[in-house]
FIMAR-771218 format. One record per residue: x negated, y, z of N, C-alpha, C in turn. Coordinates in steps of 0.02 Angstrom, whole numbers, padded with zeros to 5 digits, always signed. Layout:
N
XYZXYZXYZ...
END
This chain:
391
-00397-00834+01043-00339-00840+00999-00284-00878+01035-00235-00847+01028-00179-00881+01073-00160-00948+01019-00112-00978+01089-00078-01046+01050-00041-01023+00989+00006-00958+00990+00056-00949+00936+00024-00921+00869-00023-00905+00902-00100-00880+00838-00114-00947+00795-00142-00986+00824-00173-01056+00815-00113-01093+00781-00067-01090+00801+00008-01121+00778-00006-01110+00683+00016-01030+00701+00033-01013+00626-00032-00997+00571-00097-01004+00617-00156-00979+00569-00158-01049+00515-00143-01117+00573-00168-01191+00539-00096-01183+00485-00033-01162+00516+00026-01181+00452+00005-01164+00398-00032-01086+00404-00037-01058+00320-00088-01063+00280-00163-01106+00314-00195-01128+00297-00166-01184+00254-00130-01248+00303-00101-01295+00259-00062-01288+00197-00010-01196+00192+00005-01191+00135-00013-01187+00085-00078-01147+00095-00141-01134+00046-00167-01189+00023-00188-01235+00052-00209-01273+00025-00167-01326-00007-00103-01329+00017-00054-01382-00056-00035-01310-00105-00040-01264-00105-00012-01221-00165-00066-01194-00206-00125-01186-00194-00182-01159-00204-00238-01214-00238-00254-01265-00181-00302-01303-00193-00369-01263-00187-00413-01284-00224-00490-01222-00241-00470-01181-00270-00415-01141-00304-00407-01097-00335-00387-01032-00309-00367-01043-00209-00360-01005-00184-00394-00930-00206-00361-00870-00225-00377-00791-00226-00411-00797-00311-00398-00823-00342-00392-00816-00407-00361-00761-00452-00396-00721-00470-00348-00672-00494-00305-00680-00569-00261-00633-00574-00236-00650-00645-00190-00673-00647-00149-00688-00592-00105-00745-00596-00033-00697-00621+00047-00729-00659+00072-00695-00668+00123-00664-00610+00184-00623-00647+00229-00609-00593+00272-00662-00580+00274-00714-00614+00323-00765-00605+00284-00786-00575+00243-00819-00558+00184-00858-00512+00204-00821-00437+00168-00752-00449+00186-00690-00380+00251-00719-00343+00302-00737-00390+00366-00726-00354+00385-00793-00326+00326-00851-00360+00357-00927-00353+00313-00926-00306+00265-00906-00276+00222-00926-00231+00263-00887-00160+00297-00844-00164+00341-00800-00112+00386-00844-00107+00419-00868-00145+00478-00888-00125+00482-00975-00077+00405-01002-00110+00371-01065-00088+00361-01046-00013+00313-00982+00018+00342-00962+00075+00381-00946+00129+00451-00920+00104+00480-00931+00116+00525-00993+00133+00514-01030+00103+00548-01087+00092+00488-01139+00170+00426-01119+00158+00403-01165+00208+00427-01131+00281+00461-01051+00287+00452-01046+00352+00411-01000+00381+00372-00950+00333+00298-00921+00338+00312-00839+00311+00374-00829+00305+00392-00758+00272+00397-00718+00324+00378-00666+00321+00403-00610+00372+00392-00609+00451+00318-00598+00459+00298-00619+00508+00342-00580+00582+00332-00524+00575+00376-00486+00631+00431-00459+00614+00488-00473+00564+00548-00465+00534+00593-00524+00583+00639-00474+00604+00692-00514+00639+00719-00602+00600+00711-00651+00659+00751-00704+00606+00821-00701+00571+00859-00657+00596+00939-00646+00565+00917-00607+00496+00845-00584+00480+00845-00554+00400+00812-00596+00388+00765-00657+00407+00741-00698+00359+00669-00719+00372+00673-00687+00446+00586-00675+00445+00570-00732+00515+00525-00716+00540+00492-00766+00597+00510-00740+00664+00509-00695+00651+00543-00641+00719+00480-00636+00762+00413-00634+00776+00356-00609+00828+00358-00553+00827+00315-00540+00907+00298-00469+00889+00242-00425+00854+00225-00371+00850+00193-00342+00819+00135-00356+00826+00112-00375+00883+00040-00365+00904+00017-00445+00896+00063-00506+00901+00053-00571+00859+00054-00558+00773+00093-00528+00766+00087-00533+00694+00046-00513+00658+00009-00460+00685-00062-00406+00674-00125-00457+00698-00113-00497+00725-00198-00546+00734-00170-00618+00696-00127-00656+00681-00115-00690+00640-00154-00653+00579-00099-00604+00552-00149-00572+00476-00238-00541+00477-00257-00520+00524-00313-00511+00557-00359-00586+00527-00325-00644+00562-00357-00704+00567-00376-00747+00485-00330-00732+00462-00296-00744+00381-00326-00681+00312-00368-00649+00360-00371-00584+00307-00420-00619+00226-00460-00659+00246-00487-00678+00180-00464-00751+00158-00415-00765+00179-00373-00823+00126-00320-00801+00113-00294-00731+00115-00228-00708+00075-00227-00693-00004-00204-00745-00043-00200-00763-00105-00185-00685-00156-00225-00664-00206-00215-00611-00238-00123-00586-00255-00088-00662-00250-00031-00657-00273+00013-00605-00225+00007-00594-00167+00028-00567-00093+00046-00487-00131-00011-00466-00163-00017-00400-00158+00050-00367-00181+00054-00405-00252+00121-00349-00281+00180-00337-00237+00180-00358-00184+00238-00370-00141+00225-00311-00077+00143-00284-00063+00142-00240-00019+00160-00182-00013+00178-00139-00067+00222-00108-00032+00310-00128+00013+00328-00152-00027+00403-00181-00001+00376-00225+00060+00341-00262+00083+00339-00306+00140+00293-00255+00201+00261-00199+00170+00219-00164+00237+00238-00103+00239+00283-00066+00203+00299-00004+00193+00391+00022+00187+00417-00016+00149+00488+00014+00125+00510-00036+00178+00514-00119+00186+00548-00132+00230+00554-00121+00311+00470-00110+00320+00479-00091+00391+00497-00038+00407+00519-00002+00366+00532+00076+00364+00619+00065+00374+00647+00014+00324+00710-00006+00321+00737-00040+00387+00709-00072+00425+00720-00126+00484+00730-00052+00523+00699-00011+00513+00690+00036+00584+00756+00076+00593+00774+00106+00512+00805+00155+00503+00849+00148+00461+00873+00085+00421+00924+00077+00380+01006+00048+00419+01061+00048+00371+01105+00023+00432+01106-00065+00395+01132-00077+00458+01137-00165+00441+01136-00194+00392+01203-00158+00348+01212-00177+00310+01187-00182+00234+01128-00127+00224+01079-00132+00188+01010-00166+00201+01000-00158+00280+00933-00217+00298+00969-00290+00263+01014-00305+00259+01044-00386+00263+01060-00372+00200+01052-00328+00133+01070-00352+00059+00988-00332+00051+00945-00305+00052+00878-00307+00036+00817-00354+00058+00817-00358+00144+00774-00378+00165+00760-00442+00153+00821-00498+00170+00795-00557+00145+00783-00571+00087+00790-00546+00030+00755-00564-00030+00691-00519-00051+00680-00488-00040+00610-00468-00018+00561-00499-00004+00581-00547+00063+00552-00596+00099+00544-00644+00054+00585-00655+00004+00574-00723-00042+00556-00727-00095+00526-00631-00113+00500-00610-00172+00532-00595-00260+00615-00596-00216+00645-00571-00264+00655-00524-00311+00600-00469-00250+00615-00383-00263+00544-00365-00237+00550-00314-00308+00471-00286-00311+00472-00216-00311+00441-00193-00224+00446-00115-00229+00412-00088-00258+00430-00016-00259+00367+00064-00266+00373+00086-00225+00336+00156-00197+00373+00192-00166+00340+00282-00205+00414+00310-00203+00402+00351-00238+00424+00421-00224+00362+00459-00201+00337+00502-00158+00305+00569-00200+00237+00558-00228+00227+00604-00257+00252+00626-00280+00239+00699-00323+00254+00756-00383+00206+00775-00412+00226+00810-00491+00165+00847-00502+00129+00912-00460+00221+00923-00435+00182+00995-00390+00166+00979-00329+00196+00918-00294+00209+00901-00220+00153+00843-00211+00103+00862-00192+00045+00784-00196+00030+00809-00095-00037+00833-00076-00043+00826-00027+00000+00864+00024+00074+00930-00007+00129+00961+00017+00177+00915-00030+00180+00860+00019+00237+00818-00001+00310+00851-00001+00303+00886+00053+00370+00927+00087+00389+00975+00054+00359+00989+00004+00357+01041-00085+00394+00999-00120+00398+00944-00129+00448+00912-00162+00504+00932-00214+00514+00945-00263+00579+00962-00310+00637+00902-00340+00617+00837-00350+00662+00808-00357+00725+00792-00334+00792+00797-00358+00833+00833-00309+00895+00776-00303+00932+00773-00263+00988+00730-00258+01048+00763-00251+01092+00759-00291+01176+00791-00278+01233+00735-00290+01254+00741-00225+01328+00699-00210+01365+00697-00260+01399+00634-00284+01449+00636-00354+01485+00581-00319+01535+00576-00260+01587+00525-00244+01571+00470-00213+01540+00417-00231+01529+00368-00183+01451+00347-00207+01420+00402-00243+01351+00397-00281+01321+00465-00266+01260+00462-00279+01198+00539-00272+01164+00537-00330+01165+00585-00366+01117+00583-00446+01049+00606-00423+01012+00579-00452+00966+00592-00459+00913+00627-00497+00887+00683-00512+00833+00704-00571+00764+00737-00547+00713+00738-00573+00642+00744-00555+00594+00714-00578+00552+00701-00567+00489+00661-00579+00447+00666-00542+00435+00578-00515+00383+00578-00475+00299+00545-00498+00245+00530-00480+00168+00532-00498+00135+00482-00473+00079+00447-00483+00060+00416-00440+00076+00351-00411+00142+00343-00460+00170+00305-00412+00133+00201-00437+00134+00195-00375+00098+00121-00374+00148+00049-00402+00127+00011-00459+00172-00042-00485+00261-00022-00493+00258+00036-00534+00317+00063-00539+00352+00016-00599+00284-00002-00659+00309-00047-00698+00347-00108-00693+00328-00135-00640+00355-00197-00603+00427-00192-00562+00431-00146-00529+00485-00120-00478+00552-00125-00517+00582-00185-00451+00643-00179-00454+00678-00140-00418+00648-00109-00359+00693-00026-00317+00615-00007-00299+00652+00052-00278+00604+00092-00266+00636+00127-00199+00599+00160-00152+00583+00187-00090+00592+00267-00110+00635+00308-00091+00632+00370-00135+00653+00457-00098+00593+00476-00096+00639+00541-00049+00639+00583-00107+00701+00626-00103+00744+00684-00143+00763+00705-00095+00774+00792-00122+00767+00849-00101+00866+00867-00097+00900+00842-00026+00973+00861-00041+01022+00928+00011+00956+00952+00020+00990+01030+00048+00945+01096+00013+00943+01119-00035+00892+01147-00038+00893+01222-00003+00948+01204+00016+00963+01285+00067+00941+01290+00132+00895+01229+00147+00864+01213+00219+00807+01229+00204+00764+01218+00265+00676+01243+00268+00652+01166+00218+00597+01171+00204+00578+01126+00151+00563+01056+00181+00568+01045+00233+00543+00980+00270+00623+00956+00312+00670+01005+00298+00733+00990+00339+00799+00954+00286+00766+00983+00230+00829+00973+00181+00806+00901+00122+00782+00854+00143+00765+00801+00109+00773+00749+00139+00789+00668+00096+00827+00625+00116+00806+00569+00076+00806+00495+00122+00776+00452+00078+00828+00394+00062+00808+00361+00016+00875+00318-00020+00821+00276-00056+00874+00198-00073+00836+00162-00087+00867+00148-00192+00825+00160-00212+00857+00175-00293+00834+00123-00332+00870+00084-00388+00862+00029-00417+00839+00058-00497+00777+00036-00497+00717+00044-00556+00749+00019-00614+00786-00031-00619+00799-00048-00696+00901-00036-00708+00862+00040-00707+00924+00071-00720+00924+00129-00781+00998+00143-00827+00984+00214-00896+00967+00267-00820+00901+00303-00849+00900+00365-00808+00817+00354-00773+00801+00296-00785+00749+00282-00746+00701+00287-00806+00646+00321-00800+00583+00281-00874+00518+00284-00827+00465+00250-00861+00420+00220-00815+00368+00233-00884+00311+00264-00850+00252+00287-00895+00166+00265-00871+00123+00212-00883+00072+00206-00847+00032+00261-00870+00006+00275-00801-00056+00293-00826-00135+00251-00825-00168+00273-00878-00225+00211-00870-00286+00259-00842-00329+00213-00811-00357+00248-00759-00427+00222-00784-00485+00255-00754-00551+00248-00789-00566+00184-00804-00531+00143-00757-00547+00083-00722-00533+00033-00792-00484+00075-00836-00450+00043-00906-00402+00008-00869-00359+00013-00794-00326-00029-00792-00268+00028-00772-00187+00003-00774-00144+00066-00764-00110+00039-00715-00125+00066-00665-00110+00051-00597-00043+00076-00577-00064+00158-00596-00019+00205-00575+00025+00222-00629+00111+00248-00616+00152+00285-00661+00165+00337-00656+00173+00368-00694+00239+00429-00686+00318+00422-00694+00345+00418-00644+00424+00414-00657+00451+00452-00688+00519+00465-00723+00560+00520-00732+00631+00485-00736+00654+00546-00695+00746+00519-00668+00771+00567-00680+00820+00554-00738+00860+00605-00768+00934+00575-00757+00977+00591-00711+01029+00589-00689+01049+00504-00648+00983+00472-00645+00991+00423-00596+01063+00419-00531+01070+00340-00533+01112+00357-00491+01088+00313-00438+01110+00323-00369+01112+00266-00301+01168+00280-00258+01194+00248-00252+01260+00231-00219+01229+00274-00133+01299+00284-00128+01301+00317-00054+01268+00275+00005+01280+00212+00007+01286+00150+00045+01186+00129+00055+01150+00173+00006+01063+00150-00006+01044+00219+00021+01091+00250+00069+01052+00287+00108+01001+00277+00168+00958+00278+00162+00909+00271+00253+00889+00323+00281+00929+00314+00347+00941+00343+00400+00990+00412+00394+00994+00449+00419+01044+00501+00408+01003+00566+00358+01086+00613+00328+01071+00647+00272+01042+00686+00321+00988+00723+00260+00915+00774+00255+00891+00756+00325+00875+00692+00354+00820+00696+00408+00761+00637+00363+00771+00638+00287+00715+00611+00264+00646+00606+00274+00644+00684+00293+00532+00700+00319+00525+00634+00333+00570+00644+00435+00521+00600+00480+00528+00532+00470+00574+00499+00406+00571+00440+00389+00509+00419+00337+00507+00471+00325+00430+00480+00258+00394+00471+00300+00355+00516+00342+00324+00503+00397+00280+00445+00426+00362+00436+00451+00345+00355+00489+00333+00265+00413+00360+00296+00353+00319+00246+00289+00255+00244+00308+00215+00311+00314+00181+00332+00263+00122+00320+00322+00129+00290+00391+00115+00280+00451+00118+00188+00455+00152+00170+00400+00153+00105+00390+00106+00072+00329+00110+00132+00290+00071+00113+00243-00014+00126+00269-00019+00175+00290-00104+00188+00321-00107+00120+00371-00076+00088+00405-00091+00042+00436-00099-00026+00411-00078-00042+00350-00101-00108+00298-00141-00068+00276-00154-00004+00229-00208+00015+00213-00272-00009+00252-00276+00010+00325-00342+00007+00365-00351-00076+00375-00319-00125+00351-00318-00180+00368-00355-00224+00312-00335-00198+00244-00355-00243+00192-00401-00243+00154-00406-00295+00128-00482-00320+00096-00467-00367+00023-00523-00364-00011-00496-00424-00072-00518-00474-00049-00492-00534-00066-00493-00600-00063-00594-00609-00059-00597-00650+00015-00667-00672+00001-00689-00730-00047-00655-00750-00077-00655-00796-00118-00639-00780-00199-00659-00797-00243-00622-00776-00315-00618-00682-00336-00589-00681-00339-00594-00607-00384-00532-00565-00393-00522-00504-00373-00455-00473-00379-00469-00399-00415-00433-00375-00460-00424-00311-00499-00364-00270-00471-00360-00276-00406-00274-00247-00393-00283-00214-00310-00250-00164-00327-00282-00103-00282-00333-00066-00255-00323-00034-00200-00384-00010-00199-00416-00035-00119-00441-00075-00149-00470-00133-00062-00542-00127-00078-00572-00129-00007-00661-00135-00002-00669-00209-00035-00722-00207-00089-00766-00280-00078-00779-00311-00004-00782-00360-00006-00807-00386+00055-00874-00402+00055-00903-00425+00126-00976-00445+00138-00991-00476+00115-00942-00535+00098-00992-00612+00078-00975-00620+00012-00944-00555-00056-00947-00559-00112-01010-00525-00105-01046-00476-00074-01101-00437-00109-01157-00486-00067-01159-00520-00023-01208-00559-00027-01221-00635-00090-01163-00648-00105-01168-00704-00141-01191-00675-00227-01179-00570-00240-01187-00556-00294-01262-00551-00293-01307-00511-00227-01363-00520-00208-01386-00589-00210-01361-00625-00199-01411-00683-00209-01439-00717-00294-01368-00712-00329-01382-00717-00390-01424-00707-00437-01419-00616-00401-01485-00587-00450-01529-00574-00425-01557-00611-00354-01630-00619-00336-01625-00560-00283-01578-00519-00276-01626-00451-00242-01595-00463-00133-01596-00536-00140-01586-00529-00056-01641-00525-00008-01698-00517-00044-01777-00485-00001-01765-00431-00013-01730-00373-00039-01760-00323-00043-01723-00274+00024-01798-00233+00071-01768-00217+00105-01713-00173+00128-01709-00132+00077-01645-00082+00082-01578-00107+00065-01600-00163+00022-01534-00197-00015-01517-00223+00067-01555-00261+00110-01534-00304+00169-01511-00245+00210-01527-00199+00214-01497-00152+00269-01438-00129+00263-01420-00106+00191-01359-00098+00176-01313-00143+00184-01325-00206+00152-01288-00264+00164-01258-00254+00257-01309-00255+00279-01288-00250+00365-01260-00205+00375-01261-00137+00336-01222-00099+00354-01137-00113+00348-01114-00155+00298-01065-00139+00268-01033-00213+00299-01076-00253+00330-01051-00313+00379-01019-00287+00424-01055-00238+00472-01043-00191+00530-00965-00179+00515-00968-00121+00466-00892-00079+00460-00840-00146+00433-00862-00204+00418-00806-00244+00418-00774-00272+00486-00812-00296+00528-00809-00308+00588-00789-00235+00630-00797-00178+00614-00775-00126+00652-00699-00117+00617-00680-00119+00560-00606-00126+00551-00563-00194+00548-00605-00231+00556-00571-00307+00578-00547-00296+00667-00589-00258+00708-00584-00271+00786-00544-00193+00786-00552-00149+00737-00480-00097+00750-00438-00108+00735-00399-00166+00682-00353-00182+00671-00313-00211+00721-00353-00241+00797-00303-00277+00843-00307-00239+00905-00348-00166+00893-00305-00120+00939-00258-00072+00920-00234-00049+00980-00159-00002+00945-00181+00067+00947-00206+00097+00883-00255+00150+00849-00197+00209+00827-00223+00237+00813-00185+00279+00766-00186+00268+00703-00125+00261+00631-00155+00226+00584-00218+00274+00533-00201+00338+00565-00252+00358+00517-00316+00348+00513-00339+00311+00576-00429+00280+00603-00429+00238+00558-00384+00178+00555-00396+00129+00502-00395+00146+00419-00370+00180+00419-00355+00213+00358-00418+00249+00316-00438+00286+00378-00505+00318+00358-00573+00304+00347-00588+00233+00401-00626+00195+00398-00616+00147+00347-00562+00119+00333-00552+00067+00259-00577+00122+00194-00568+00208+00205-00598+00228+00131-00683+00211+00131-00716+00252+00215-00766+00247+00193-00785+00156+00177-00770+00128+00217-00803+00069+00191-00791+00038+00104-00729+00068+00091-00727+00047+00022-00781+00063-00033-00796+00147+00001-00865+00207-00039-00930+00146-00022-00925+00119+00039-01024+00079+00051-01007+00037+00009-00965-00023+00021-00957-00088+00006-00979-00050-00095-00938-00022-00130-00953-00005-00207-01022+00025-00216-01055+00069-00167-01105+00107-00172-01158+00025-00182-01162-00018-00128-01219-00053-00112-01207-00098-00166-01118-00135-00195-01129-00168-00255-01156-00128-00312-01165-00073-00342-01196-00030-00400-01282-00051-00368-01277+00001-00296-01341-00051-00267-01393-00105-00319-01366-00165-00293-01371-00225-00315-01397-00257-00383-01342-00204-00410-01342-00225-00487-01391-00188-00519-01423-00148-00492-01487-00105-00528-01477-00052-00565-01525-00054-00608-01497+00027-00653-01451-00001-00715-01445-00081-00732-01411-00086-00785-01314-00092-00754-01325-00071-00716-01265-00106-00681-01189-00068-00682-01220+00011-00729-01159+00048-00760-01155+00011-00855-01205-00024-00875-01187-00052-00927-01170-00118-00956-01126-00148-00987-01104-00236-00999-01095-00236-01059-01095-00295-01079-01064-00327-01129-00983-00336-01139-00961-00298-01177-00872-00325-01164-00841-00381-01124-00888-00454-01163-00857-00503-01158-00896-00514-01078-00912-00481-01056-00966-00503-00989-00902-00489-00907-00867-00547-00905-00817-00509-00873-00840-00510-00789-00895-00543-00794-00932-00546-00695-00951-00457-00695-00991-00431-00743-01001-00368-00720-00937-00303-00737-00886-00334-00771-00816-00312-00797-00811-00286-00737-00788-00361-00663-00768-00335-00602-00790-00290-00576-00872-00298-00568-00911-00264-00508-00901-00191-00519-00913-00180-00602-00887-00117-00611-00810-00077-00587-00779-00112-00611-00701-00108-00571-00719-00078-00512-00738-00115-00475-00735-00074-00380-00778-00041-00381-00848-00045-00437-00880+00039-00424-00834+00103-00450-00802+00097-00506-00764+00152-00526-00707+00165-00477-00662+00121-00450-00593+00111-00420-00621+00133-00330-00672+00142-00306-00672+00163-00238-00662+00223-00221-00670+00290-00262-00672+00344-00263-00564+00355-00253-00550+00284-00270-00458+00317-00271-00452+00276-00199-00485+00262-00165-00467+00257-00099-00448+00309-00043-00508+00359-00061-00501+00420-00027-00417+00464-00043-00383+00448-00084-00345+00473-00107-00268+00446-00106-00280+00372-00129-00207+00348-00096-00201+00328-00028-00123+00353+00004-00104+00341+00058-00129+00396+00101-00149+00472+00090-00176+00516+00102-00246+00531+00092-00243+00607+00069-00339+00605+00053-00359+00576+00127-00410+00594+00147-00443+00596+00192-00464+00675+00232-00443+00721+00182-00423+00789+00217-00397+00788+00268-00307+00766+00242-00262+00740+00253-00253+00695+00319-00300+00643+00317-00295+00604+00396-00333+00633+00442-00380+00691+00418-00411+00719+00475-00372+00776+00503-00350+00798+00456-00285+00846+00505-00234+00818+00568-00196+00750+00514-00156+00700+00561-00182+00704+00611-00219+00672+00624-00292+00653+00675-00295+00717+00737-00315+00750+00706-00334+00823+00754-00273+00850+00772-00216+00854+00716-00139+00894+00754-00120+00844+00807-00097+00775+00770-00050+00743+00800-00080+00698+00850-00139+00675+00852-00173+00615+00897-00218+00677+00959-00236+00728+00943-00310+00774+00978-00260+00831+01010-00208+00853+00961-00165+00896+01012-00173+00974+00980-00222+00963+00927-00259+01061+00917-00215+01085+00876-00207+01147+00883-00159+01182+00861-00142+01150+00772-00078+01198+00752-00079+01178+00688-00100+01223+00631-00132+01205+00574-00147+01249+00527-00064+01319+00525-00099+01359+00505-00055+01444+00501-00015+01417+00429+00064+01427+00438+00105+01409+00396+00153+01475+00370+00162+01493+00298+00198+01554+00332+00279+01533+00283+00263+01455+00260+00339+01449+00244+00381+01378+00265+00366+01376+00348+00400+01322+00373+00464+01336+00394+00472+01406+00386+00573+01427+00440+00592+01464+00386+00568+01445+00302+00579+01477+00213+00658+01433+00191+00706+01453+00188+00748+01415+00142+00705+01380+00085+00712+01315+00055+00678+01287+00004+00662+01323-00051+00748+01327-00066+00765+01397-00119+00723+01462-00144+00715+01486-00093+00668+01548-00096+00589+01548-00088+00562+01495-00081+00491+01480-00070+00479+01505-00140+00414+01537-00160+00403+01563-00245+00354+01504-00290+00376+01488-00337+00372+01436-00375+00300+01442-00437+00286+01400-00430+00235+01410-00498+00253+01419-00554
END
């Protein structure tokens, strides 16, 4: 571990422990908490690990900032999360490809947890042919309206902007004529719908934008070269994907992260079954794939390896807690909220495979873009949008 490792691993330890105390990774906490504990960050010096210092951040590079969080992965406080998309996805997407003058009205308050992204991608018709897309954008003066509906989409309830590709040539091939913009959620035009998920918890929304507006000026990067800005998100997002884990400590209901090792040993120990030998093998198994995506996280992978390996391990880590818990371990008591959780990540692992790409999906990536093999037979990539035939 380098000195600048060691530097910042002991600072944010020390933050944790004056902001936290034993309560570190406690779940439950509110959004005002979320946002006071960001901004307490900020304020010590600890925001934005590889974000330039002129937006607010620490300014390292990538490959320090990736083993710092590496080093930190099980004392990052449940509060962190609501903030990952906007801090691992829309802004680094924004630093790359936005102009100045929108990195410098978004980014630093971001950093200080002012602003709570989505990002909002799906459709009903457009899920793993993102590039199917119908939500559409038309120029109105120094603004672009907006109408469509998007799916899926993650803490949309919360979101103060959102991350947003619309469809603004439709007279181009379907991957040429779309464009991304950054659109403000608590706006007339915006409505926000959860859906509740087996889990009983509503993770996900459905948007609908009926004449939404975003100013000309919340464009990123240039008009209809949206794809390869989607792209390169969605290349940001598989790479926190392959990285994260819930809190080894305390208890979290929020996203879709593997259990860790030393919750299913400490649940094994509880209920007696750490002699048993299959229970111990599994356990080892699911040590292994933590340590195999802990030591891929600090090489420079492709993100879909991490990505793919964080589903399966999410499938062992839930498989071996059901494991554990025996045959009563699909049934509780309401008020029984220890097996409330466990259930949680047995039901909630199956949406791993699914957000941030199936796993179809990264094996294609994988084989086109990383292996070189030809590409699946397309017969409407050089189709005006327009004329593609519709359901």
């Amino acid at each position: 571990m380098s000195a600048v490792v060691s530097e910042y691993v002991e600072r944010f330890d020390a933050f944790y422990r004056e902001h936290f105390g034993q309560s570190a990774g406690t779940a439950g906490r509110t959004i005002g908490a979320a946002r006071a504990y960001r901004r307490a960050l900020s304020e010590a010096g600890l925001a934005g690990l590889d974000v330039p210092r002129e937006l607010g951040g620490i300014g390292l590079d990538a490959a320090t900032a990736a083993s710092i969080q590496s080093a930190l992965a099980d004392r990052i406080p449940p509060e962190e999360s609501i903030f990952g998309i906007g801090l691992n996805m829309a802004i680094p997407t924004i630093i790359e490809f936005g102009s100045d003058e929108l990195q410098r009205r978004v980014v630093p308050p971001s950093l200080r947890g002012e602003v709570i992204w989505c990002q909002l991608y799906s459709e009903p018709g457009a899920g793993s042919d993102l590039a199917g897309l119908t939500t559409k954008a038309e120029r109105d003066g120094d603004e672009w309206v907006v109408t469509g509906q998007k799916v899926w989409t993650s803490g949309a309830q919360h979101a103060d902007l959102g991350i947003i590709i619309a469809r603004t040539a439709p007279e181009r091939t379907k991957h040429s004529g779309i464009t991304m913009f950054v659109i403000d959620m608590n706006q007339p035009g915006v409505t926000v719908r959860p859906l509740v998920q087996m889990t009983g918890v509503a993770e996900f929304n459905e948007v609908f934008l009926d004449e939404a507006r975003v100013p000309a000026d919340n464009m990123v990067g240039e008009l209809n070269n949206g794809w390869s800005l989607a792209v390169r998100l969605l290349a940001h997002e598989r790479n926190s994907l392959g990285r994260s884990f819930t809190p080894a400590t305390g208890r979290s209901k929020t996203g879709r992260q593997p259990l860790r090792h030393s919750q299913l040993c400490e649940r094994a120990e509880q209920l007696g079954r750490t002699r048993d030998a299959v229970i111990r093998d599994q356990l080892a198994q699911v040590y292994i794939g933590e340590k195999l995506i802990e030591w891929n996280g600090e090489r420079d992978l492709h993100p879909s390896i991490g990505k793919l390996w964080r589903t399966r391990q999410g499938r062992l880590a839930a498989q071996v807690a059901h494991l554990i818990g025996g045959p009563l371990a699909g049934a509780w008591e309401a008020d029984d909220i220890d097996a409330d959780y466990w259930a949680y990540h047995v039901l909630n692992c199956r949406g791993m495979s699914l957000g941030g790409g199936t796993d179809e999906i990264q094996r294609n990536t994988l084989g086109e873009r990383a292996l070189g093999l030809p590409r699946e037979p397309s017969i409407d990539r050089e189709v005006p949008f327009r004329d593609l035939p519709r359901n």
